[in-house]
C-alpha positions in Angstrom: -128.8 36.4 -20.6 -125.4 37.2 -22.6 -125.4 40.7 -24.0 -124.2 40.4 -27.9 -120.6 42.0 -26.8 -120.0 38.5 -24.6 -121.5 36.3 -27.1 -118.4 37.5 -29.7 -115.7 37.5 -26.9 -116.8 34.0 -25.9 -116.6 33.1 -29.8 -113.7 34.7 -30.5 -111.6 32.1 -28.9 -112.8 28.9 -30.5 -112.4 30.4 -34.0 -108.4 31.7 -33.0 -108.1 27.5 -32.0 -109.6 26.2 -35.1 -107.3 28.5 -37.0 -104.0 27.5 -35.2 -105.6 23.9 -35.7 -105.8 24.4 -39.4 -102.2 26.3 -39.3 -100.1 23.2 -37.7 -102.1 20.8 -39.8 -100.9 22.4 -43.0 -97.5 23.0 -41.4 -97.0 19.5 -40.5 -98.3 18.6 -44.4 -95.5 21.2 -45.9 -93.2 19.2 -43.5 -93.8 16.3 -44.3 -93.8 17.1 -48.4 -90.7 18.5 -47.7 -88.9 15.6 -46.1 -90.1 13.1 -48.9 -89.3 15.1 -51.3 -85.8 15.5 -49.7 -85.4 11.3 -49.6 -82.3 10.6 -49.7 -80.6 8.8 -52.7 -80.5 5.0 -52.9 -77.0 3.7 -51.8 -74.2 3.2 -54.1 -73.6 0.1 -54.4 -70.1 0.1 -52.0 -72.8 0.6 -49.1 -75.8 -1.3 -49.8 -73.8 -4.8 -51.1 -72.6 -4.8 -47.8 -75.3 -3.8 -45.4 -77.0 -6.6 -47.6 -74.5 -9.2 -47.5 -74.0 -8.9 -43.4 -78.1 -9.4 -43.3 -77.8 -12.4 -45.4 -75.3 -13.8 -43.8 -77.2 -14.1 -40.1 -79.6 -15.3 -42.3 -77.4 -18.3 -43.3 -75.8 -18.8 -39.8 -79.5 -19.1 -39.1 -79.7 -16.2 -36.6 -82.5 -15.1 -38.3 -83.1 -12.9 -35.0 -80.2 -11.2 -35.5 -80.7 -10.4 -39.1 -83.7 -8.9 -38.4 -81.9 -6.6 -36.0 -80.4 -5.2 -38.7 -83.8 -3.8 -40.0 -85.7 -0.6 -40.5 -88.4 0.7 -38.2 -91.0 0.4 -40.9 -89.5 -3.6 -41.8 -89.9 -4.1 -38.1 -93.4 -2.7 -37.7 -94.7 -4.6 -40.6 -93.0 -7.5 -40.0 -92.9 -8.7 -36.2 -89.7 -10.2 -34.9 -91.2 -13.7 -34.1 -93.3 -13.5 -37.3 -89.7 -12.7 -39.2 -87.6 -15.9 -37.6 -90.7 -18.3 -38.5 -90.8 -16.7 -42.7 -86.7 -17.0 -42.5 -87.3 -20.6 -41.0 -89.8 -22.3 -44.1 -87.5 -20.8 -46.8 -84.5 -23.1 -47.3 -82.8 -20.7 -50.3 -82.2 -18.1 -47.3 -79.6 -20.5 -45.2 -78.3 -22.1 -48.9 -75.2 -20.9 -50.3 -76.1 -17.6 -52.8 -74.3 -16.1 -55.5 -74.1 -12.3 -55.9 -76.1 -11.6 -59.0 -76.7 -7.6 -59.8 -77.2 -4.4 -58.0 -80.2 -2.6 -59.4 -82.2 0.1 -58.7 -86.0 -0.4 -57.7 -89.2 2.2 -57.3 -90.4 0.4 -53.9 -94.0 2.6 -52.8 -92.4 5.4 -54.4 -89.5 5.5 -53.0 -86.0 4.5 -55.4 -84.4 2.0 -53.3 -81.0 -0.3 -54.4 -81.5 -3.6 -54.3 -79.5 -6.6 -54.3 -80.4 -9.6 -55.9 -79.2 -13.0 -55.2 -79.5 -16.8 -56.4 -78.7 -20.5 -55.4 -75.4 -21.4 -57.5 -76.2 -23.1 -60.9 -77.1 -26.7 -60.3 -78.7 -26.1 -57.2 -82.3 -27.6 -56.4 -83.4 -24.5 -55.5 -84.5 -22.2 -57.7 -85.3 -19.2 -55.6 -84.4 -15.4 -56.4 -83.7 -13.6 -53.2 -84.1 -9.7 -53.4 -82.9 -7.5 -50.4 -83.5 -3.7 -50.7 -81.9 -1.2 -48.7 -82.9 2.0 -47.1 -81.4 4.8 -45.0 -82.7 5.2 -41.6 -81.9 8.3 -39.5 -78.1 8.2 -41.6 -77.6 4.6 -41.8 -78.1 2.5 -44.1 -80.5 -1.3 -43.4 -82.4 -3.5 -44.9 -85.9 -2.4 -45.9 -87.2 -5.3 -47.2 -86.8 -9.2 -48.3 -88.3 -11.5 -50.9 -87.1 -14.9 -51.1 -90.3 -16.5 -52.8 
C-alpha cells in the first residue's frame, strides 16, 4: 500500500504533462493566428499576370502536367496530379486562344488573393470565363486555384 506522500509524487508528474500539453497546444494556436494574420498581400499585378500567364500557357501547349507543376501545396493536395490532367483535358476553353480580361482582387476562404480573369476572343464558340488566382508559397508566387467552368 502507497503512503499518501507517494500517491502526490506519483501524481505530480502527470499533472506537469497535461500542463506542458495544454502550453504547446495554445502555443502552436498563437502561432498559427500569428502567421495568418501575417498573410502576405495578394500580388501586384506585374507578378501574378505572369505567374498566371506561364500556367495558362502549359495549359494550352496541352502539358497540362506541367502546369500543374506550377501549383501550390494546398492546389496539389486537393487536386491530384492525374485527377488535374483529366479536368484540363474535358475543358476545351483551357487549350483555346484567351484574351487577358482584368486583374481583380478576390476573398478566396478568407484569404485576399489576385486573380486573373480570362475569355475566349469575341466570336468564339466558347463562351467560358477562365479565373486563375495566385498565391505565395514559401516566397513565391503560383497558382492557387482554377475555374474554367
Amino acid at each position: 500500500m502507497k503512503s499518501k506522500n507517494e500517491e502526490q509524487t506519483s501524481s505530480l508528474p502527470v499533472a506537469t504533462i497535461a500542463s506542458l500539453v495544454v502550453a504547446v497546444i495554445v502555443v502552436a494556436g498563437l502561432v498559427w493566428y500569428f502567421f495568418r494574420a501575417s498573410e502576405p498581400p495578394p500580388a501586384d499585378e506585374a507578378v501574378g499576370r505572369p505567374v498566371a500567364e506561364r500556367f495558362l500557357a502549359e495549359l494550352q501547349a496541352k502539358r497540362a502536367g506541367s502546369a500543374w507543376d506550377l501549383t501550390t501545396a494546398e492546389f496539389k493536395s486537393d487536386e491530384g496530379r492525374e485527377s488535374f490532367i483529366r479536368w484540363a483535358a474535358q475543358r476545351p476553353v483551357l487549350t483555346s486562344p484567351l484574351e487577358f480580361q482584368e486583374y481583380r482582387l478576390t476573398d478566396f476562404n478568407g484569404l485576399k488573393r489576385a486573380e486573373c480573369v480570362y475569355r475566349p476572343p469575341a466570336g468564339s464558340k466558347i463562351n467560358t470565363q477562365v479565373r486563375i488566382a495566385v498565391g505565395q508559397e514559401f516566397g513565391e508566387w503560383k497558382v492557387e486555384r482554377v475555374d474554367a467552368d
